[in-house]
C-alpha positions as CSV (number, residue, x, y, z in Angstrom):
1,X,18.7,11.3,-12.9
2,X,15.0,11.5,-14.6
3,X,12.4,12.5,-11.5
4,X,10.5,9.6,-12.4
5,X,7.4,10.3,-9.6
6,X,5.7,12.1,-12.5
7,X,5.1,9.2,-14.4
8,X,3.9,7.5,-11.2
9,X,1.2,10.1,-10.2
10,X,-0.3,9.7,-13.6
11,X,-0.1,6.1,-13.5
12,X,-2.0,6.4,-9.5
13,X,-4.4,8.7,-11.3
14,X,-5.3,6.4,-14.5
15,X,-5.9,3.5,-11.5
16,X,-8.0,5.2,-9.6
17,X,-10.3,6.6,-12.8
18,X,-10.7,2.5,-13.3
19,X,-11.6,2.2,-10.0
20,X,-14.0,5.1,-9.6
21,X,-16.1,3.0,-12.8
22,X,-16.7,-0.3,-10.8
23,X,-19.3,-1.1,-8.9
24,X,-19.9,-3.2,-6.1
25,X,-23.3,-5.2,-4.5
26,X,-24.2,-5.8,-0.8
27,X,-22.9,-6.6,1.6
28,X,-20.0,-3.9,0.1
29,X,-21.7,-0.7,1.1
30,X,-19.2,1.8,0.8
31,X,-15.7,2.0,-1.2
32,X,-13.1,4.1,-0.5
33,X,-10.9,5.9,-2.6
34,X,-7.9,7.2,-1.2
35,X,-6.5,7.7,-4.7
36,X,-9.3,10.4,-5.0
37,X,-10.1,11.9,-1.8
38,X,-6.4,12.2,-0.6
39,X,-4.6,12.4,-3.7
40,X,-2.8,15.4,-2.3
41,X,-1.0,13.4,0.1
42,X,-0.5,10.2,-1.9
43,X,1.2,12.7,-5.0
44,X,3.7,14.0,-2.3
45,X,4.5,10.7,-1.2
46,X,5.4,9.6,-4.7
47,X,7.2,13.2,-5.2
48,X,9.3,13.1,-2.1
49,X,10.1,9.2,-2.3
50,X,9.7,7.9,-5.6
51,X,11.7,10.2,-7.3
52,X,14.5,7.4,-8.8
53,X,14.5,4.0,-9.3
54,X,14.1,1.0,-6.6
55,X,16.1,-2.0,-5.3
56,X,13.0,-3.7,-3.8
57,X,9.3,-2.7,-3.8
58,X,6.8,-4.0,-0.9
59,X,3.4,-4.3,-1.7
60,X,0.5,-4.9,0.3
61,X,-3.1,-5.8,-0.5
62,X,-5.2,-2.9,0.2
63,X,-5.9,0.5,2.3
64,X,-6.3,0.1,6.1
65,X,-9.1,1.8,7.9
66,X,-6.6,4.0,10.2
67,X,-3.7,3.7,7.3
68,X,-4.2,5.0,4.1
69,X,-7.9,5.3,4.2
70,X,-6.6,8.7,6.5
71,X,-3.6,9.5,5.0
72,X,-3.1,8.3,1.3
73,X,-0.3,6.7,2.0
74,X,0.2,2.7,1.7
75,X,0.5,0.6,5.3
76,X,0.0,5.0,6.4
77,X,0.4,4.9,10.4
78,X,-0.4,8.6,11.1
79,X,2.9,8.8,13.2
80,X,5.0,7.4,10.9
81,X,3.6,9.2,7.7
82,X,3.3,12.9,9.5
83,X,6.5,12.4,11.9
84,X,8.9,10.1,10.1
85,X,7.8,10.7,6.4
86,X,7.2,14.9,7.1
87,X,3.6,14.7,5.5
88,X,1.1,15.9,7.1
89,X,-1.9,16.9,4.6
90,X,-4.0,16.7,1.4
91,X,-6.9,15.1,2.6
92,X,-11.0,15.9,1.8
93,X,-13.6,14.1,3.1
94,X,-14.9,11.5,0.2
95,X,-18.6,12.2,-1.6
96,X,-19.9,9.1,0.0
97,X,-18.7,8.2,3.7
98,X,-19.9,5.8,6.6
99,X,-20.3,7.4,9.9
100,X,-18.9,4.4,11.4
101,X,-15.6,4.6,9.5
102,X,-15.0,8.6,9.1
103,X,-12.5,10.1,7.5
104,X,-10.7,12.3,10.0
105,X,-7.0,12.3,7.9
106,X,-4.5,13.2,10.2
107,X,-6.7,14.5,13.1
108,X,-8.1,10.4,13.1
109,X,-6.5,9.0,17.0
110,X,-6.9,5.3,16.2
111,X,-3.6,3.6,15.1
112,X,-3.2,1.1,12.1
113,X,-1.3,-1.4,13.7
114,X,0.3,-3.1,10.7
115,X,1.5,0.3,9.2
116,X,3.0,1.1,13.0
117,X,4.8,-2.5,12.6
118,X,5.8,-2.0,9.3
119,X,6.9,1.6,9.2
120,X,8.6,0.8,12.7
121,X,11.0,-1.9,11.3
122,X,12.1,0.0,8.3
123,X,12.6,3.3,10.9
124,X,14.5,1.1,13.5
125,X,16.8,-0.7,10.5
126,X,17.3,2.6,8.6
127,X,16.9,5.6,10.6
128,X,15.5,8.1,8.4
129,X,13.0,8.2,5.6
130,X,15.5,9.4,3.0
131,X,17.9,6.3,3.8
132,X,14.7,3.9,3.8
133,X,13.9,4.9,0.5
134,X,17.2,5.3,-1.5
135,X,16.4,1.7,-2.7
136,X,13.1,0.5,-1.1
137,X,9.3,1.7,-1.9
138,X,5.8,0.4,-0.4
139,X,3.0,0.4,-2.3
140,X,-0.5,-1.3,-2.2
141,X,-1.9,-3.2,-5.4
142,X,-5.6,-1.9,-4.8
143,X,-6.3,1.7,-4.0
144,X,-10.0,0.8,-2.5
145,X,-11.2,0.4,1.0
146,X,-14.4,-2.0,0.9
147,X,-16.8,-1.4,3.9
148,X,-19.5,-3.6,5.0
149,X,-20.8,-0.3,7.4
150,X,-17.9,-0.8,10.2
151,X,-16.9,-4.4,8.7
152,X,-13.6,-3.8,6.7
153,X,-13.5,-6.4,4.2
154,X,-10.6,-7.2,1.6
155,X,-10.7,-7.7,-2.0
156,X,-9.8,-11.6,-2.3
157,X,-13.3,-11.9,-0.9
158,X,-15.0,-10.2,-3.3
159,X,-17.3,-11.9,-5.7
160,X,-15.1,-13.2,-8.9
161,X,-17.7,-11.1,-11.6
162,X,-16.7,-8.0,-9.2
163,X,-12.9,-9.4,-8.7
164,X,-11.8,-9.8,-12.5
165,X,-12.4,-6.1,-13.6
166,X,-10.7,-4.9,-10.5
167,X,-8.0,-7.0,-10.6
168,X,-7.5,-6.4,-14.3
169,X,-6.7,-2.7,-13.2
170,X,-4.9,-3.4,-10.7
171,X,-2.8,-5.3,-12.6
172,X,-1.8,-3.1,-15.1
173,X,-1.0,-0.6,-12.4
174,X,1.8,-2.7,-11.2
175,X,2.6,-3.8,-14.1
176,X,3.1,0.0,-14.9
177,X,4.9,0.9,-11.7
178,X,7.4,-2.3,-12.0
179,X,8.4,-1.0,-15.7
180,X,9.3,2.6,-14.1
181,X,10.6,1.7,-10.6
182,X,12.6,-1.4,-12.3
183,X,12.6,-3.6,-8.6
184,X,15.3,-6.3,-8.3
185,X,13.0,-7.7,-5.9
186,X,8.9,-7.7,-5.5
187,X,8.5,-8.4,-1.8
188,X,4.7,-9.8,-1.2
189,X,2.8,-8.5,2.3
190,X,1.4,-11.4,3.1
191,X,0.8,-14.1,0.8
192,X,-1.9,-12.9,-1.5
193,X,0.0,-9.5,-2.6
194,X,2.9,-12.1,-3.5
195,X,0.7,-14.1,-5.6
196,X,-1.1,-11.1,-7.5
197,X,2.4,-9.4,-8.0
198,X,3.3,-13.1,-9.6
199,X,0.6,-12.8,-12.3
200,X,1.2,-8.8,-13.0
201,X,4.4,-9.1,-13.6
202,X,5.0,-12.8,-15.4
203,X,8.1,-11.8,-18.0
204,X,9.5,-9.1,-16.1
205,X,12.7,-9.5,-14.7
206,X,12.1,-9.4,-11.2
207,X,12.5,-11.7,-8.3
208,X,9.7,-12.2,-5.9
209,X,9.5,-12.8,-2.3
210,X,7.5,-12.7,0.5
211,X,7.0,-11.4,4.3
212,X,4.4,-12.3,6.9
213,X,1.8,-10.1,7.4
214,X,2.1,-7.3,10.0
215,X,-1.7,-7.8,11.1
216,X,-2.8,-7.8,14.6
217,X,-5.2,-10.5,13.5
218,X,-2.4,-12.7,13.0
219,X,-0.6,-15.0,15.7
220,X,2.7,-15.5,14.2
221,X,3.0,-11.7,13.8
222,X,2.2,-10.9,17.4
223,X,5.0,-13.1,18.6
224,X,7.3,-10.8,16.8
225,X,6.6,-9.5,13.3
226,X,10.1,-7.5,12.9
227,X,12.1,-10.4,14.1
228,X,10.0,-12.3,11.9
229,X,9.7,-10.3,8.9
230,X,13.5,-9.5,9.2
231,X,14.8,-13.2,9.6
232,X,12.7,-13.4,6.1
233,X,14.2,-10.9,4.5
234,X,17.5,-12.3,5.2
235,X,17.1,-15.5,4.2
236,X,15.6,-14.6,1.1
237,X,18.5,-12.8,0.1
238,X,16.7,-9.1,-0.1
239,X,18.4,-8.0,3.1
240,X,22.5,-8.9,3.4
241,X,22.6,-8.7,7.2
């Protein structure tokens, strides 16, 4: 079998060259590039877990602050990357930080709740990493972290002359990791990585889908997001039982 992680670390590394040339106005007062700062981490990930091709790909909007803003990896609960996932470094400070959102990488205490959630289904369903990711990968479809100071803010907000270059690049990276991972299925976190996965990958032969988010901020997914999520799953066809 062709070690096709290779291809995907140069793929990361063309997206977030793209990224590092946009620019972004107030009230966007620092961006974060975990592609950049924490590439170490993000390459083993793909290394160790994207080594062969993949049944069904998850994809989430964008870095958390205590996710893969610390740890490079997508949805990137410490626990679950350092414990479960056996990565535990790579990761520099960025050229241009906010005090009030520090990188601390894996030293940082504060948990990202919808990586914990997320992580914490596939860990309960499948027991190990390894098994997890014989035919499943997660991924985000934009590298960057926008800070208003502490604010996190997401990149559907974003002013459409900032959003169209962004999502241009963003696009082609999926487009890019689709053609080498070959999914069955594009599973959407949350309704606006669904839609954006739609539009990268028109003409592909892939089926989408779609899961509600793990955030804390939503209601539905405090009453039970891996009952929830999984019950999706199901009835979608992605999952068999």
């Amino acid at each position: 079998m062709t070690d096709l992680a290779p291809r995907l670390i140069a793929a990361a590394d063309t997206l977030s060259a793209a990224c590092d040339a946009l620019h972004f106005a107030a009230p966007i007062s620092h961006v974060y590039n975990p592609l950049d700062y924490a590439r170490e981490a993000n390459a083993e990930y793909l290394r160790r877990f994207a080594k062969g091709r993949k049944r069904v790909i998850f994809l989430g909007m964008n870095p958390g602050p205590f996710g893969m803003v610390q740890t490079g990896v997508p949805f990137g609960e410490i626990a679950a990357v350092r414990d479960w996932m056996g990565i535990s470094g790579g990761v520099v400070k960025p050229a241009l930080e906010t005090p009030k959102r520090p990188i601390e990488g894996f030293a940082c205490t504060r948990s990202e709740v919808s990586g914990r959630r997320l992580w914490g289904l596939f860990a309960q369903r499948f027991g190990t990493a390894e098994a997890f990711f014989a035919e499943h990968f997660v991924a985000n479809y934009c590298p960057l972290a926008f800070f208003e100071q502490a604010r996190n803010a997401t990149p559907d907000k974003l002013p459409a002359a900032e959003q169209a270059p962004l999502l241009a690049a963003c696009d082609a990276h999926l487009r890019t990791m689709a053609e080498i991972l070959e999914p069955e299925w594009l599973i959407g976190v949350g309704a606006w990585a669904e839609t954006r996965a739609r539009t990268a990958l028109a003409g592909l032969p892939v089926k989408f889908g779609r899961v509600l988010h793990p955030s804390p901020a939503s209601p539905a997914a405090n009453r039970g997001w891996a009952e929830a999520a999984s019950k999706q799953l199901r009835d979608q066809g992605v999952w068999l039982d």
